[in-house]
C-alpha positions in Angstrom: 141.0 73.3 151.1 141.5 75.5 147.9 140.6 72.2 145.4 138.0 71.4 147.3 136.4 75.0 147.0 137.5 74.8 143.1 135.9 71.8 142.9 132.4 72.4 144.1 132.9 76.3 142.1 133.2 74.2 138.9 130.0 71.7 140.2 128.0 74.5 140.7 128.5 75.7 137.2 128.4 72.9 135.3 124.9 72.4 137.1 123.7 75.5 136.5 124.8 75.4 132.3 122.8 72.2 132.7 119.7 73.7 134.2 119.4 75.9 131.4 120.6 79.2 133.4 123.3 80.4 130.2 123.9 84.0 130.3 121.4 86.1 128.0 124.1 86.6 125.6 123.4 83.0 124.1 119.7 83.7 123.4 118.7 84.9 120.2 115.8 86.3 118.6 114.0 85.8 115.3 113.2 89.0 112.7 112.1 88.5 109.5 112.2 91.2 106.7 110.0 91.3 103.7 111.4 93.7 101.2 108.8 96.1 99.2 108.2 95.4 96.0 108.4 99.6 94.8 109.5 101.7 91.7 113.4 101.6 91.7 114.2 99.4 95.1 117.3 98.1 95.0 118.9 95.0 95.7 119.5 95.6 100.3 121.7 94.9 102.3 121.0 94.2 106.2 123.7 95.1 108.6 123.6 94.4 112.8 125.2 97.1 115.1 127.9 97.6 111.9 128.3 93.8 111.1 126.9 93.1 107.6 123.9 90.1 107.5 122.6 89.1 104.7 120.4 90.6 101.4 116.7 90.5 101.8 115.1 88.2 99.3 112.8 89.6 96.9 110.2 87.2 96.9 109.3 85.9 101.0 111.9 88.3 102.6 114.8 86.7 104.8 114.9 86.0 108.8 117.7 86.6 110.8 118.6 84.9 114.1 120.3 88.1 116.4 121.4 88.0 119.9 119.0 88.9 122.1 119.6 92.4 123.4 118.4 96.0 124.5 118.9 97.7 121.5 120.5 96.5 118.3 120.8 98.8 115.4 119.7 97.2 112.0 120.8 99.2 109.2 119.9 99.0 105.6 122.2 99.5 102.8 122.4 99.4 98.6 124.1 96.2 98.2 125.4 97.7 94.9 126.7 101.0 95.9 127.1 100.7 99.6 125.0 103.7 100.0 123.5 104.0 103.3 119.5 103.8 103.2 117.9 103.6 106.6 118.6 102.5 110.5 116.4 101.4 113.5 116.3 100.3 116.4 114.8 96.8 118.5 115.1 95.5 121.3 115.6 91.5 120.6 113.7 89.3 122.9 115.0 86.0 123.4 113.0 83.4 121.8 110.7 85.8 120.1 110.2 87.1 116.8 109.4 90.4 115.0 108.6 91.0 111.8 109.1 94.4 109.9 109.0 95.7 106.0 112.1 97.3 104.3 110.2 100.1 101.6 112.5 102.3 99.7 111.6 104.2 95.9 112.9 107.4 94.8 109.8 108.0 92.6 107.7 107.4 95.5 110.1 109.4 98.3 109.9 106.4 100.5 112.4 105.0 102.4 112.1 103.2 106.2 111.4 100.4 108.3 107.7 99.4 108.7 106.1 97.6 111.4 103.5 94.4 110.8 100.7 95.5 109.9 101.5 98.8 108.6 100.7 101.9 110.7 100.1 101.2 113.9 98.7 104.8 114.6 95.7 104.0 111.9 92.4 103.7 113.6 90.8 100.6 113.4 87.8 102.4 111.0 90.5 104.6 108.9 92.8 104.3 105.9 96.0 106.7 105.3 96.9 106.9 101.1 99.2 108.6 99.1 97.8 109.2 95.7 100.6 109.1 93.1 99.8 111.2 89.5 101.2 108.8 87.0 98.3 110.1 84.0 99.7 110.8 80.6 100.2 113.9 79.4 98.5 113.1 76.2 95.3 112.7 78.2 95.8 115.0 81.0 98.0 117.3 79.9 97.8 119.8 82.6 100.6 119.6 84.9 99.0 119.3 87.9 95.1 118.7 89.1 92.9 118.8 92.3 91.6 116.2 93.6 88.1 115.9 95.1 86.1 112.9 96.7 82.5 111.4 97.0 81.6 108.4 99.6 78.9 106.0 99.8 77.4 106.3 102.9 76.6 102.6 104.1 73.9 103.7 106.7 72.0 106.3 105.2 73.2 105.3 101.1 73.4 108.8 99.9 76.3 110.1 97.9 77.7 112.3 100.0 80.6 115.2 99.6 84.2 114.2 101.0 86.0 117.1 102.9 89.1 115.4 102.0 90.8 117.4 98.9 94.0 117.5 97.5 95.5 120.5 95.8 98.3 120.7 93.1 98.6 117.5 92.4 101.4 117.0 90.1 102.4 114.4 87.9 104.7 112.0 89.0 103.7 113.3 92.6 102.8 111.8 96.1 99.8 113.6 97.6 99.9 114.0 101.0 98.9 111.3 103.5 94.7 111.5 103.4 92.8 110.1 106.3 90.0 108.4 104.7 87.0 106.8 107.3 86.2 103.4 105.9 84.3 101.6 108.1 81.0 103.0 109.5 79.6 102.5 113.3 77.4 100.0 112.1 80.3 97.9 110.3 79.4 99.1 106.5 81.9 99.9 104.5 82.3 103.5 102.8 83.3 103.7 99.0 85.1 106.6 98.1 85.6 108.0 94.1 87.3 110.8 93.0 87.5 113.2 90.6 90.1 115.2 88.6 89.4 118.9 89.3 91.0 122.4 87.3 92.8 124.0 89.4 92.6 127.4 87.3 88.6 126.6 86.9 87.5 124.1 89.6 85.8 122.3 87.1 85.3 118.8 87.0 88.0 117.4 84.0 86.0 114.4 82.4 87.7 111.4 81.1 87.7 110.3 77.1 85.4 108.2 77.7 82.9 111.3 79.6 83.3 109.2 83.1 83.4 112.1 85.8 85.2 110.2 88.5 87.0 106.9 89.4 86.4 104.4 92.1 89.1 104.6 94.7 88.4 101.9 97.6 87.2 98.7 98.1 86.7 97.1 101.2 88.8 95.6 104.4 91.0 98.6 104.7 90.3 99.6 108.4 93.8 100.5 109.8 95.9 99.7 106.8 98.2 102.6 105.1 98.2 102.2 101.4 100.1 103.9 98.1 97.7 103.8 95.5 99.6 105.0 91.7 96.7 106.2 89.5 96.9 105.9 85.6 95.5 105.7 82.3 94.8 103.1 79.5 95.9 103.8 75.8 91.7 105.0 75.9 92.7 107.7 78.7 90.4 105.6 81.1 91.5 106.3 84.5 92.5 103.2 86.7 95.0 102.3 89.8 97.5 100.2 91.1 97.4 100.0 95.0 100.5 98.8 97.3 99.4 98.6 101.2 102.3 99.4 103.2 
């Protein structure tokens, strides 16, 4: 009686392996990493609960396969100096797939996991930047400036004043985040420029070339969080280099 119980135990498993029914343990899940291209990121290292992975390719990032699971801890580490850099947390769905950025830079203070897509707390008709002061001295030689905005206003098309400001802005500083609305009820786009302010005065501080401001945004940057480094030519003409996060 016993083998016969044993038997139809093992029947009943085999059947059930065969229908598919294998415990959630065997799943996996798909996430793919794009590492940032910022000032001074070094070459990562990805690490599961502990367990190292893999480095993340510059150029197209790297997927991982990883069990699916409640919560699995990635971790991300200097490949170089085994310096710890940043953790977080997913919960890995079986079958699915998530896809995340790896940003780290000293000059920028940035380090973290970021979601597709950026910021998912950005509103639809919103931007976040950081502005970072990377001007010459031999331009600009104060050490730091204010920073003050003008928008194009798509419905009405008057220049208008910005309430947006940033104060003390030092070189080879990151402003604070600035919450800039980009996209107008009627689905225009604002255009914002700024200008270079003295702190000690508030006078606007004119470029070489007499220019008073510099364009700042473009368009299709509802909901997107963006680093944008400004700098100057060997002229002292003010220009940017934008990274959207």
């Amino acid at each position: 009686m016993k083998y016969l119980v044993l038997f139809f135990s093992v029947l009943i498993l085999t059947v059930s392996c065969r229908k598919g029914d294998l415990p959630e343990a065997h799943y996996f899940g798909k996430v793919h990493i794009d590492l940032m291209n910022l000032p001074n990121t070094p070459t990562v290292m990805m690490y599961l609960d502990g367990k190292p992975l893999d480095t993340i390719k510059i150029i197209g990032g790297t997927s991982f396969d990883i069990p699916a699971k409640e919560k699995a801890k990635l971790s991300a580490y200097d490949a170089k100096s085994k310096e710890w850099l940043a953790d977080t947390l997913l919960t890995i769905v079986p079958n699915g797939k998530q896809q995340l950025k790896f940003a780290y830079s000293t000059l920028f203070g940035l380090k973290g996991f970021i979601a597709e897509g950026g910021n998912s707390t950005v509103p639809a008709d919103s931007l976040d930047v950081r502005l970072f002061n990377n001007l010459s001295a031999a331009f600009y030689p104060l050490e730091s400036y204010d920073l003050s905005f003008l928008y194009l206003d798509p419905v009405s098309g008057e220049i208008m004043e910005s309430s947006a400001v940033v104060k003390g802005w030092g070189r080879k500083q990151l402003s604070p985040v600035l919450r800039l609305k980009v996209v107008a009820d009627n689905g225009g786009q604002y255009t914002y420029v700024a200008q270079l302010r003295d702190p000690a005065t508030g006078e606007v501080v004119s470029q070489p070339d007499g220019s008073v401001f510099f364009v700042m945004t473009g368009t299709d940057l509802g909901g997107k969080t963006r680093i944008t480094t400004v700098i100057d030519d060997n002229t002292g003409s003010i220009s940017f280099n934008e990274i959207d996060l």
